[in-house]
C-alpha positions in Angstrom: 88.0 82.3 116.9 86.1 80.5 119.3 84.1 77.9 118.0 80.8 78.6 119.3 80.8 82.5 118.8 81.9 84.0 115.7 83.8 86.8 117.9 87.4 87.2 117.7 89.2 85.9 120.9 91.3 89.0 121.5 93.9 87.3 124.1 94.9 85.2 120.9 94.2 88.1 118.8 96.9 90.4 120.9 99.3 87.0 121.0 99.5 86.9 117.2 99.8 90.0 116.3 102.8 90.1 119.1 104.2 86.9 117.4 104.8 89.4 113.8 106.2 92.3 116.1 108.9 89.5 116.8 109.8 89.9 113.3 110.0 94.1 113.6 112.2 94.1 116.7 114.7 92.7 114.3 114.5 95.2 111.3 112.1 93.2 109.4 109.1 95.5 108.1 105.9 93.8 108.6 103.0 94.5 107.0 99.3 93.4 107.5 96.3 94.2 105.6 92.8 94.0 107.0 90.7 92.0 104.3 88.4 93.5 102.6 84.6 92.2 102.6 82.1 92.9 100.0 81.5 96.9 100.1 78.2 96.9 101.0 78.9 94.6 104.1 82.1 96.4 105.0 80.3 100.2 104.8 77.0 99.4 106.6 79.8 97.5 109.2 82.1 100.6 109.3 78.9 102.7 110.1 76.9 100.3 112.6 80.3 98.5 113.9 79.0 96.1 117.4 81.2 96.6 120.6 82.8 93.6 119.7 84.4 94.7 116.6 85.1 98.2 118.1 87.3 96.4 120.7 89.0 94.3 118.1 89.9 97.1 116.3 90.7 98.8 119.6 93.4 95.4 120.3 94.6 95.9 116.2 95.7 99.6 116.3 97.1 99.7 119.8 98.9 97.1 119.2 100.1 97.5 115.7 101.3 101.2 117.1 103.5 99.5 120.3 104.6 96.7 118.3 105.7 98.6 115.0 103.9 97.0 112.5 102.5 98.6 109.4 98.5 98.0 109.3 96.3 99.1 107.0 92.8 98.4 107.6 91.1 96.7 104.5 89.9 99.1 101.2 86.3 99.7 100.1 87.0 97.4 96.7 84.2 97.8 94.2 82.1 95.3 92.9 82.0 96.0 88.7 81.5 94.1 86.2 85.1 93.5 85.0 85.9 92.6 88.4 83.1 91.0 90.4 82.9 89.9 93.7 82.3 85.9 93.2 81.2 85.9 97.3 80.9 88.2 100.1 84.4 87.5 101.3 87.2 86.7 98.5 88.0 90.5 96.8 88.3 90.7 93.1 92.1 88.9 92.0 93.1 92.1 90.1 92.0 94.9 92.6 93.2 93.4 95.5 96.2 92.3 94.1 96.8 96.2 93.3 96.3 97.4 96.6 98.7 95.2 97.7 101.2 95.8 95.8 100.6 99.7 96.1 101.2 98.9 100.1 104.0 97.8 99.7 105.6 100.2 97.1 104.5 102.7 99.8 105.8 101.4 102.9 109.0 100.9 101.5 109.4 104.4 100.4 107.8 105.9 103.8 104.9 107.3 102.2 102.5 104.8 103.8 102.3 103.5 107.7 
């Protein structure tokens, strides 16, 4: 990230994400999750999303398609009371922690890209 925007510097972006294919051009199955914000922030982002993000998103599926790797952008996890959202960017432990796991459990057993 560059330190005097909050953009995502998509040259570095593109160079990490090419850093885990690496790992896939040797049979390793590599998996990244998008993280998920608080649901509010992520749906009214989803809906209004700036150029900026549109173009990082652009850089993360292109390049997660060319480069093997299994992405999966980040879930709508609810804020309830049995598991609340503490701040607008740490996901509930046990929720999360699900979906991960479910990931996982699917792209091993092909039923998830």
């Amino acid at each position: 990230i560059n330190r005097t925007s909050s953009r995502l510097d998509l040259a570095l972006f593109r160079r990490n994400l090419e850093s885990l294919g690496a790992f896939a051009t040797v049979g390793h199955t590599v998996i990244v999750i998008e993280t998920p914000i608080y649901p509010e922030s992520q749906r009214r982002m989803n809906a209004e999303m700036p150029n900026y993000v549109q173009a990082s998103r652009a850089v993360w599926k292109d390049s997660c398609r060319a480069l093997q790797l299994h992405c999966i952008d980040a879930p709508i996890i609810a804020d309830t009371p049995t598991d609340p959202w503490y701040d607008a960017t740490h996901a509930p432990e046990k929720p999360w922690a699900r979906f991960v796991a479910e990931t996982i459990s699917n792209v091993q057993t092909g039923t998830q890209n």
